[in-house]
DSSP file (Angstrom, degrees, kcal/mol; ACC not computed):
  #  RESIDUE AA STRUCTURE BP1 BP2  ACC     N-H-->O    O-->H-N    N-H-->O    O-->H-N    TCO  KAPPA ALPHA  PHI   PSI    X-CA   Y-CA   Z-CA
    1    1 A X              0   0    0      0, 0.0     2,-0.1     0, 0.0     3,-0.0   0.000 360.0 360.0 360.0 142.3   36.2   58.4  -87.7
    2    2 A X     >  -     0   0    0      1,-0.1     4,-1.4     5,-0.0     5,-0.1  -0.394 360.0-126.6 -64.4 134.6   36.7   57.0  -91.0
    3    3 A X  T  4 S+     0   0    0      2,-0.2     4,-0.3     1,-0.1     5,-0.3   0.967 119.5  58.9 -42.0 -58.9   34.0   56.1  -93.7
    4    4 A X  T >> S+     0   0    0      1,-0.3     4,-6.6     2,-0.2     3,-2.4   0.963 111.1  34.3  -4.7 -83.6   36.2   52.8  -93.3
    5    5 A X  H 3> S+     0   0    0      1,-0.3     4,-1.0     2,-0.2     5,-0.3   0.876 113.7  56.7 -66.5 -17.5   35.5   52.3  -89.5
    6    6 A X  H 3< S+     0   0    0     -4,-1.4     4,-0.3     2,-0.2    -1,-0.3   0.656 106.4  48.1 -92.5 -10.2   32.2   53.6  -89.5
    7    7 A X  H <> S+     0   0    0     -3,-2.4     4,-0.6    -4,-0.3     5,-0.2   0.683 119.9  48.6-102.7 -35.9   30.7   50.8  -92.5
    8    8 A X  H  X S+     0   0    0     -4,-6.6     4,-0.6    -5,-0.3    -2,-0.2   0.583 106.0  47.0-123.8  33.8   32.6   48.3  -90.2
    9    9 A X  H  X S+     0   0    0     -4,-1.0     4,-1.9    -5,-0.3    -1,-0.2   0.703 116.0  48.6 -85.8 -44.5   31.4   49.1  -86.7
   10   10 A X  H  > S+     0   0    0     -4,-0.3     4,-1.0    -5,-0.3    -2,-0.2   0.471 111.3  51.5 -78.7  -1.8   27.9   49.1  -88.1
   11   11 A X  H  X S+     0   0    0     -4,-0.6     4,-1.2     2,-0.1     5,-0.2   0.845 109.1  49.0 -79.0 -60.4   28.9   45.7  -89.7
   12   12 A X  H >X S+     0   0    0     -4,-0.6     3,-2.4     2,-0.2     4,-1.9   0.859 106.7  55.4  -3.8 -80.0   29.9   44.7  -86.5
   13   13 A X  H 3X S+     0   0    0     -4,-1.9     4,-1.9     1,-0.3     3,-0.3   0.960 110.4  49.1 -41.8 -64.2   26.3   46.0  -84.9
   14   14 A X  H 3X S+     0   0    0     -4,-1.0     4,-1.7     1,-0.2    -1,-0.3   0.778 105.8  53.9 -57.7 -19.3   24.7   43.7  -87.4
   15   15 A X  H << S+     0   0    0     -3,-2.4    -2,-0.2    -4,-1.2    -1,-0.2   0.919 110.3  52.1 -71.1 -53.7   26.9   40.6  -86.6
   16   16 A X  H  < S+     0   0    0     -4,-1.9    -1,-0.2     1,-0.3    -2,-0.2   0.786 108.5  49.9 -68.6 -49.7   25.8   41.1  -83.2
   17   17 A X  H  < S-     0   0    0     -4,-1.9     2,-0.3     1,-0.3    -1,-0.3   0.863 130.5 -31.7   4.3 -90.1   22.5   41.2  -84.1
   18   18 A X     <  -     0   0    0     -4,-1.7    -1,-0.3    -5,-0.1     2,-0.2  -0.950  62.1-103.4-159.8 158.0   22.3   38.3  -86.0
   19   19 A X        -     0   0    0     -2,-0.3    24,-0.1    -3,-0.2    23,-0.1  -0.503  55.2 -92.8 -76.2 133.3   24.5   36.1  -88.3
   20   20 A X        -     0   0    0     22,-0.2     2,-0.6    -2,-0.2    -1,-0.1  -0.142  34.9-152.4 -40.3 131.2   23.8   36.6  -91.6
   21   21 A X        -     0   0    0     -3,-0.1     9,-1.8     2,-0.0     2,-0.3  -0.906  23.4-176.6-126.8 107.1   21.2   33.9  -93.0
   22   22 A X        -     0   0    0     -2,-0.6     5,-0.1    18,-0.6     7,-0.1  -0.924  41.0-118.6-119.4 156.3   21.8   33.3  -97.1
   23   23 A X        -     0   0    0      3,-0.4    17,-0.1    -2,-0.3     4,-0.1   0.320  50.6-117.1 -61.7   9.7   20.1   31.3  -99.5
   24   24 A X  S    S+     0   0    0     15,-0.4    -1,-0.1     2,-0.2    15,-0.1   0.579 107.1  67.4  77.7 -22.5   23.2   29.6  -99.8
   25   25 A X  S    S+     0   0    0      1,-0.2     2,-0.4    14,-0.1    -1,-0.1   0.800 106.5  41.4-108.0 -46.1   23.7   30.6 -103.8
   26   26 A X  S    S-     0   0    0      2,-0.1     2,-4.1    13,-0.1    -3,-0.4  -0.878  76.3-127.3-148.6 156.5   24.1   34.3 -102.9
   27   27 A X  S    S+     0   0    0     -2,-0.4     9,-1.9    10,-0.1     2,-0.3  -0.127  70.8 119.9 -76.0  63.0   26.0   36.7 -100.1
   28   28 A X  B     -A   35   0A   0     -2,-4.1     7,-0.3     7,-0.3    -5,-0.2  -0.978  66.0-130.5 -95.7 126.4   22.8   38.5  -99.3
   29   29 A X     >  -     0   0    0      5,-4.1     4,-1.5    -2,-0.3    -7,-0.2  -0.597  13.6-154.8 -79.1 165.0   21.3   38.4  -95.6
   30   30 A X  T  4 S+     0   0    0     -9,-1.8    -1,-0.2     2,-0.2    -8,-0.1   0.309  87.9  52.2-108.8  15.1   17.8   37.5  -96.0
   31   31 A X  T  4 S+     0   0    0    -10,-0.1    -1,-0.1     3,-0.1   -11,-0.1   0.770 130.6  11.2-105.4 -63.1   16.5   39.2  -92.6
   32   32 A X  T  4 S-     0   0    0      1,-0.1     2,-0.2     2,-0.1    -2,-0.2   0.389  92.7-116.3-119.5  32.6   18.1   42.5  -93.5
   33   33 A X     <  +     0   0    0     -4,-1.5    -1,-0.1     1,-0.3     3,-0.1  -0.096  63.9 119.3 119.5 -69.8   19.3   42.9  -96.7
   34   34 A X        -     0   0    0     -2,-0.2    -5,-4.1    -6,-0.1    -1,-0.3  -0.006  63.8 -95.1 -56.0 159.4   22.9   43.4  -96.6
   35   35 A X  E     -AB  28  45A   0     10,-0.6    10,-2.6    -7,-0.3    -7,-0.3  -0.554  28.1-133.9-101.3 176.5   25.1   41.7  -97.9
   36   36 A X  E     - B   0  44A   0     -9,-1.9     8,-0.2     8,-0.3    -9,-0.1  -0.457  24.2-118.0-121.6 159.4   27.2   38.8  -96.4
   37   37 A X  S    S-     0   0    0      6,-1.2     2,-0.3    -2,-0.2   -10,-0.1   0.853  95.7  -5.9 -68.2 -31.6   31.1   38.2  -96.6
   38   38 A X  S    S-     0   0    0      5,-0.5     4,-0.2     1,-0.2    -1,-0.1  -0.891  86.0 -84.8-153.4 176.8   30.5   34.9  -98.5
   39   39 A X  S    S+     0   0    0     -2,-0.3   -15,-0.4     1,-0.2   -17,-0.2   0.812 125.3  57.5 -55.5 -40.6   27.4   32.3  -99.8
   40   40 A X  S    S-     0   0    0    -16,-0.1   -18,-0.6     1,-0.1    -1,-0.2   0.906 113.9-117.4 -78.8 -25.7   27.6   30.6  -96.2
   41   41 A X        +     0   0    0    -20,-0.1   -21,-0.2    -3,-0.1    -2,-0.1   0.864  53.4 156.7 105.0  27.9   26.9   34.0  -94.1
   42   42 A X  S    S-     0   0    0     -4,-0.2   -22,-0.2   -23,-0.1     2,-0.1   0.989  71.0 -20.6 -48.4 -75.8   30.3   34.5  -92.0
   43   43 A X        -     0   0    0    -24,-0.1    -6,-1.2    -5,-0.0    -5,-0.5  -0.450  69.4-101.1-123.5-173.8   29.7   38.4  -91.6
   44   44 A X  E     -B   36   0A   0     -8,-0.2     2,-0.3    -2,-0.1    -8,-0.3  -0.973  24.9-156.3-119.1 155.9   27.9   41.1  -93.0
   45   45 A X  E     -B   35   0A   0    -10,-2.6   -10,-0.6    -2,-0.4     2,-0.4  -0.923   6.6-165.2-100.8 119.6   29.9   43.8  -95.6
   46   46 A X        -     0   0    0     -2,-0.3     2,-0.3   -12,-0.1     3,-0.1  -0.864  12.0-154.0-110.2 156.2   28.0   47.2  -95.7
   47   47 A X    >   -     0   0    0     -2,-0.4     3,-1.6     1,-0.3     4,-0.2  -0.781  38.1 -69.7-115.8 149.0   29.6   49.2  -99.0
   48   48 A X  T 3  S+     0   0    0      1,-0.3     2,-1.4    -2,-0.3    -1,-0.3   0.187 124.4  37.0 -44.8 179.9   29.4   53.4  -98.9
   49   49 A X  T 3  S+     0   0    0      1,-0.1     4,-0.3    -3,-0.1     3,-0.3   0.054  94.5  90.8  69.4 -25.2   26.5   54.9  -99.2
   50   50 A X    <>> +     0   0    0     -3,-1.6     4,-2.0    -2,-1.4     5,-0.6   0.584  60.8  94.7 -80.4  -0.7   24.5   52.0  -97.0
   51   51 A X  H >>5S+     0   0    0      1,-0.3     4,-2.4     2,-0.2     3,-1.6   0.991  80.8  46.6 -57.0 -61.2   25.0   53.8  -93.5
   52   52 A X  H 3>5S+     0   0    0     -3,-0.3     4,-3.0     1,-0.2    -1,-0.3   0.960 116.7  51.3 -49.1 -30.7   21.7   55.8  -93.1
   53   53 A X  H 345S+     0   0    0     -4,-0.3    -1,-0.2     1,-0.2    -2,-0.2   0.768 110.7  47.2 -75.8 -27.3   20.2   52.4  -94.2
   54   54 A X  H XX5S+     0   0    0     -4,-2.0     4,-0.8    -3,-1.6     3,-0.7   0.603 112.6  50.7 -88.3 -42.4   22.3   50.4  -91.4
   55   55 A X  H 3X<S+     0   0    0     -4,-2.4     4,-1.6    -5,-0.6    -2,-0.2   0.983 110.1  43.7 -82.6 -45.2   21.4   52.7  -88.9
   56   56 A X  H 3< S+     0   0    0     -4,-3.0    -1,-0.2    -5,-0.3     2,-0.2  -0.123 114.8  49.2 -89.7  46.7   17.7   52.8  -89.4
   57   57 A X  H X> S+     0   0    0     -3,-0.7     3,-3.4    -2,-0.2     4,-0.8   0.556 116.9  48.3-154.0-110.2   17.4   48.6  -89.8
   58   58 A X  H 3X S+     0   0    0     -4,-0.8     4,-1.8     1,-0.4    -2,-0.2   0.417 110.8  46.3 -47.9 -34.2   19.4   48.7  -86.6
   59   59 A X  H 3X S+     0   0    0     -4,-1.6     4,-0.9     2,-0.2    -1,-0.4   0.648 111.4  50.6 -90.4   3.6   17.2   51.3  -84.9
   60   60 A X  H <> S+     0   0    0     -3,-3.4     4,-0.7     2,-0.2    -2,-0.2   0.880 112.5  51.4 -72.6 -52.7   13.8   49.3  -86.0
   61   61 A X  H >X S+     0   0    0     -4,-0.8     4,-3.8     1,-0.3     3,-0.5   0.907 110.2  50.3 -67.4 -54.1   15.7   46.0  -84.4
   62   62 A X  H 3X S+     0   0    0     -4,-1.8     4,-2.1     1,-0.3    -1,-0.3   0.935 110.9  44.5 -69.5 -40.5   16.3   47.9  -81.4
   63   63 A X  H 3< S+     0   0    0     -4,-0.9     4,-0.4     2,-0.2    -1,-0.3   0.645 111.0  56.4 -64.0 -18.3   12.8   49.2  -80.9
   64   64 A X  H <X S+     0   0    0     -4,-0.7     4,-3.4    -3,-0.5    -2,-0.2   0.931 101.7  54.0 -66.6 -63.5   11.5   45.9  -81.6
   65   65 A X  H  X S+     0   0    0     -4,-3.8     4,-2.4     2,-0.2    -2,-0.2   0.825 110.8  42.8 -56.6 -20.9   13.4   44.3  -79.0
   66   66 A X  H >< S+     0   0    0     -4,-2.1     3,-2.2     1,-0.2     4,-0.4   0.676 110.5  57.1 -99.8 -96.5   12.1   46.8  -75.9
   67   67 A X  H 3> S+     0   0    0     -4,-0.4     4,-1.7     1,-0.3     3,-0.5   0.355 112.5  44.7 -45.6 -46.8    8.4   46.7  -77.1
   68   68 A X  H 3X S+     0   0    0     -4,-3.4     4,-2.9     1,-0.2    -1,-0.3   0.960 115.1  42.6 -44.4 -49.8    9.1   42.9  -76.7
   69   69 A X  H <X S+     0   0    0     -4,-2.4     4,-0.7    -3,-2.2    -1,-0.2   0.705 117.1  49.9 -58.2 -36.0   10.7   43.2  -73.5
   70   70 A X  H  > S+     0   0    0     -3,-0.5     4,-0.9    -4,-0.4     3,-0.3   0.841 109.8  47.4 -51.1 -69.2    7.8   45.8  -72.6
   71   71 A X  H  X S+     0   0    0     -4,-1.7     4,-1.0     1,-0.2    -2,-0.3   0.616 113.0  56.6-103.0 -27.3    4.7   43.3  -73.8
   72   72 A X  H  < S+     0   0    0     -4,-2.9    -1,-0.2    -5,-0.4    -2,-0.2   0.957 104.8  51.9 -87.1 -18.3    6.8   40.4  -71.4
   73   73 A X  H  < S+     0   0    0     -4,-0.7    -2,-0.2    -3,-0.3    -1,-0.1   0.648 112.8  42.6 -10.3 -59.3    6.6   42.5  -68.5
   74   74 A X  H  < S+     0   0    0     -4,-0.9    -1,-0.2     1,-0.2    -2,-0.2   0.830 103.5  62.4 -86.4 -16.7    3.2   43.0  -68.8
   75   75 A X     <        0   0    0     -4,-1.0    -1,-0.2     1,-0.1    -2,-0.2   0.661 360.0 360.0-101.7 -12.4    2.6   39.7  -69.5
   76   76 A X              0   0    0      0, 0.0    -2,-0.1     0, 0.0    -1,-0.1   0.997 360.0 360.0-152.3 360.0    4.0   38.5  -65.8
């Protein structure tokens, strides 16, 4: 797999995630970081070098969600 495909299957992952949320003046998302296609948020853009950073933001997310999923379980 390409450096190519690989920044934007893990862009992908973040879309899926959540849409990019910017301040409106500039194409940063403000949950993780990354940056966004445009001021509104469309997608997110990862640039080289951001992959280890994408991956461990993405595995935090994921481990967030099953401790939720975990703590609603118990909770009924």
């Amino acid at each position: 797999m390409s450096m190519v495909d690989e920044l934007t299957k893990l862009a992908k992952r973040l879309d899926e995630d959540h849409l990019p949320e910017t301040n409106g003046r500039m194409a940063i998302c403000r949950r993780c970081g990354f940056r966004a296609v445009s001021q509104a948020g469309e997608h997110h853009v990862l640039i080289e070098g951001q992959t280890p950073r994408a991956e461990v933001w993405l595995g935090g997310r994921a481990t967030a969600n099953r401790l939720t999923k975990a703590r609603e379980a118990l909770d009924t």
